[in-house]
N, C-alpha and C positions, 0 to 999 in steps of 0.2 A: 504493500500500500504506500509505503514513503518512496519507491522508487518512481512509482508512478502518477504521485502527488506535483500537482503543475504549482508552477513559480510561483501562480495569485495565492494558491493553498499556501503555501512558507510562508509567504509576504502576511495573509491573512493571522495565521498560528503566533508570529512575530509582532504584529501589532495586538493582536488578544492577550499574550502574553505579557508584552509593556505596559497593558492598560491596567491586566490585573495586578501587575506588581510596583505599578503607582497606585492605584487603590491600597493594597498593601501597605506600603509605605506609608501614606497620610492616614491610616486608621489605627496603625503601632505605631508610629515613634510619638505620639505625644505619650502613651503610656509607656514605652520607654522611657520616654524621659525623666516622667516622672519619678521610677523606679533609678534611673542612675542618678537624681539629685538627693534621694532619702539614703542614697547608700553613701554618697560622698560627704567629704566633713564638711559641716555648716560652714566654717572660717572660708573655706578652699571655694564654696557654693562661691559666694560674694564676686569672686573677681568674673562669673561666668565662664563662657567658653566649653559647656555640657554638653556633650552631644551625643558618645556613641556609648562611653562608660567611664566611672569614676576616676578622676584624678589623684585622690584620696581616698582610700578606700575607711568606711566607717561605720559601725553599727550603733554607734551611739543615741541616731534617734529612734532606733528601733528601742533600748534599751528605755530612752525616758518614756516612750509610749505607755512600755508595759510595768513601766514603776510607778504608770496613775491610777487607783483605784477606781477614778469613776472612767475611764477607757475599759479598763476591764470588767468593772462589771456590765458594763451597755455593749463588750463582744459576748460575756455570757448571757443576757437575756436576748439578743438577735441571735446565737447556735439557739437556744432553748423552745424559742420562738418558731423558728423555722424548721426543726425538727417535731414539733409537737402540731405547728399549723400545719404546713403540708400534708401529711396524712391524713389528716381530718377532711379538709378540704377536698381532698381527691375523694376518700370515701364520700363525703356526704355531694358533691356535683356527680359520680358515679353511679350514687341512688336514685337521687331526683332526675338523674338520663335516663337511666333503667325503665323507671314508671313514666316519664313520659316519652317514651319508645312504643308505650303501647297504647296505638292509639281507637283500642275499645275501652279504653278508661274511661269512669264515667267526668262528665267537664272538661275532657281533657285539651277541647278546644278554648273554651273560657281560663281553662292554667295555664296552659301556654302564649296568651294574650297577655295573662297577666306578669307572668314571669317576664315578656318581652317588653310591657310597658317601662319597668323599672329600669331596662339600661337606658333609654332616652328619657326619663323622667327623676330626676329625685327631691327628696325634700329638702336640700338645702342645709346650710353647716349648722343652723343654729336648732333647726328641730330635728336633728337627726342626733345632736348633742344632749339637746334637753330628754329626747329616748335610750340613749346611751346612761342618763345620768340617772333618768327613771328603775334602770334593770340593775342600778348599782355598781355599773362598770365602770364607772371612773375612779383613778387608781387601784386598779387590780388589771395582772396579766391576764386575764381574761376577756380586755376590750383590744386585745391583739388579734384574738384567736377568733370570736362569734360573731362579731358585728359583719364579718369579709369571709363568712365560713362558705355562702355561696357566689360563685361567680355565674351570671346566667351565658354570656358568651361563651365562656368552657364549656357550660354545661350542654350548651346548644352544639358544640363538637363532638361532646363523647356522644350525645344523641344522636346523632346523626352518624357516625361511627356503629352504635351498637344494630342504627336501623338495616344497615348493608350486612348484617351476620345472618347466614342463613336460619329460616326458622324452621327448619326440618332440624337442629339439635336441641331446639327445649321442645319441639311435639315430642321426640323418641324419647326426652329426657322425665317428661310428665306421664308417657306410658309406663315408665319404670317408676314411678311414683316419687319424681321430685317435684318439691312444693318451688315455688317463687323464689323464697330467697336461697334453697341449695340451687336450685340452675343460674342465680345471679352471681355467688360467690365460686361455684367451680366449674361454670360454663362461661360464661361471661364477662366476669373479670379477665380469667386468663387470654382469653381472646382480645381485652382491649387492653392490653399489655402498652402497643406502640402510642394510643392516644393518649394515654392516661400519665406516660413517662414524659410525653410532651406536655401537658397538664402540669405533672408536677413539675414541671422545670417552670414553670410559668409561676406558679403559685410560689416556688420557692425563692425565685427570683422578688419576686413580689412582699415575702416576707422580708426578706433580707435588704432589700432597697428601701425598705418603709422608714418613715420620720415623722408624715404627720400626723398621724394619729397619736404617736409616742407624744410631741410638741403639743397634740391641743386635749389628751383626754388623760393625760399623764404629769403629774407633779411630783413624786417621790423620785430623787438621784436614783435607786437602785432599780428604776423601770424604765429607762430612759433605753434607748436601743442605741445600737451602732452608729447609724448613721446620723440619728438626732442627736449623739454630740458633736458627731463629724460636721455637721450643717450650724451647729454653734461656734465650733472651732473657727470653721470659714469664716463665719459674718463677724465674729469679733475681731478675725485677723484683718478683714478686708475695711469694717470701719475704721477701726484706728481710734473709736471712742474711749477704749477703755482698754487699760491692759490686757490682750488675750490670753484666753486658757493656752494658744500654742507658746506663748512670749512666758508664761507662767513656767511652763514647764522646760524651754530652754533655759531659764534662770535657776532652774532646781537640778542643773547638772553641774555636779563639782569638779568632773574628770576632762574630761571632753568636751566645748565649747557645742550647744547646739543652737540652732537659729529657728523664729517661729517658722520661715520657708520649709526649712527639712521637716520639721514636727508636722508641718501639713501635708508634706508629699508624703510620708511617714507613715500618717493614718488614712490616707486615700489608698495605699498600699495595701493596710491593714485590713479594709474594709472594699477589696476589687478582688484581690487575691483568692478566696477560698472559695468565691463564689462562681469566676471562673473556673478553676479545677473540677467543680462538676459537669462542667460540658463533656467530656469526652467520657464519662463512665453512662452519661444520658445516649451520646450519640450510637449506643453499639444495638438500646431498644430501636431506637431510628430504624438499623440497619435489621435489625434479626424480623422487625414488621413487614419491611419490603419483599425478604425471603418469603414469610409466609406467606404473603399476597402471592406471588410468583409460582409458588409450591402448588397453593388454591386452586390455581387459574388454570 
């Protein structure tokens, strides 16, 4: 095939390729960057000239990060968070597809109107706070997890997912005398293994990038999330009103000079880092879904 690939082809493969690896390029290096300015020494930052990797090599702001209390506890309540949401979330948008997949349900045209109303419609910040405040959720980890337990867009996916599985295996599965929910938990589930991984990447992503809910239904330090200090951090560095928490905690190193710049890039580090790494343990369900479609077919 390459021998007999005419000139335009090369020419063509040549320019796709240049394009995809300027696209590459402008979508990693500013996260490069930022990663080689948190690793070099704050003093060394100053004079610039960053580019490809540290001049000084230094962990120091890694180190003031994790000597702050309240960084650490706001990474363990966004791990806690996102490990206890997620799966809730998947479970409870995987029910409410389930049942409305079936559509001899009884309303089941008036529920899915209404379920669809709510993503173009909602009440607004202040009465959805005063029902928030109602149920006792404010301050407790638990206006992390219920308020956002359904997504109706996801759930209109795995619906629409579960509606293309053949329904010749819950007839056979109801002959053998399975009720509703054993065909939903070992027929059904397993089969929507690829939607539901995409699902969860979505919801976890979602938990993990969350701030304002933390910011406006949350007042105790010890429930503050990840990124709701990381979005403090920012705004106090970038006003300049008042001493910031990053300018705080470069001052509280006695060894190693750090600067608020590194202390920021530091915790943007902290807080990009893990949530990335789950992309490729997600992308192999991607892949094993494809197969089974192809197997199917």
């Amino acid at each position: 095939m390459l021998r007999n690939a005419s000139l335009s082809d090369y020419a063509f493969n040549v320019l796709l390729y240049a394009f995809l690896s300027a696209v590459f390029v402008v979508t990693f290096y500013p996260f490069w960057n930022i990663l080689v300015v948190s690793l070099n020494d704050a003093t060394d930052s100053v004079r610039g000239g960053l580019y490809l990797w540290p001049r000084e090599f230094s962990l120091e702001s890694y180190r003031s990060i994790f000597r702050n209390d309240e960084l650490l506890l706001s990474v363990r309540v966004t791990v806690l968070r996102t490990i206890v949401g997620t799966p809730l979330t998947v479970l409870a948008i995987s029910m409410m597809a389930y049942s409305l997949s079936k559509r001899k349900l009884i309303l089941w045209r008036p529920l899915t109107l209404f379920f669809i109303f709510t993503m173009y419609f909602g009440g607004g910040l202040i009465p959805t706070y005063m029902v928030i405040k109602s149920l006792g959720l404010i301050d407790t980890f638990s206006v992390f997890i219920f308020p956002g337990l359904i997504g109706v867009f996801l759930m209109i996916l795995v619906r629409t997912y579960m509606e293309q599985l053949p329904g010749e295996l819950e007839e056979s599965a109801k002959m053998d005398g399975a009720n509703d929910l054993a065909i939903f938990a070992r027929i059904v589930l397993p089969l929507c293994v690829p939607v539901l991984a995409t699902i969860a990447l979505f919801v976890g992503i979602g938990h993990w990038n969350s701030w304002y809910d933390s910011y406006i239904y949350t007042y105790k330090p010890e429930l503050k999330t990840l990124q709701a200090v990381l979005v403090k951090i920012l705004n106090q560095f970038q006003t300049g009103a008042m001493v910031s928490e990053a300018e705080q905690l470069a001052n509280s190193s006695k060894r190693i000079p750090v600067s608020g710049e590194s202390i920021r890039m530091a915790v943007t580090m902290v807080a990009t880092i893990p949530i990335v790494m789950v992309y490729p343990f997600i992308q192999r369900y991607f892949v094993k879904g494809i197969m089974m479609g192809a197997i199917k077919s």
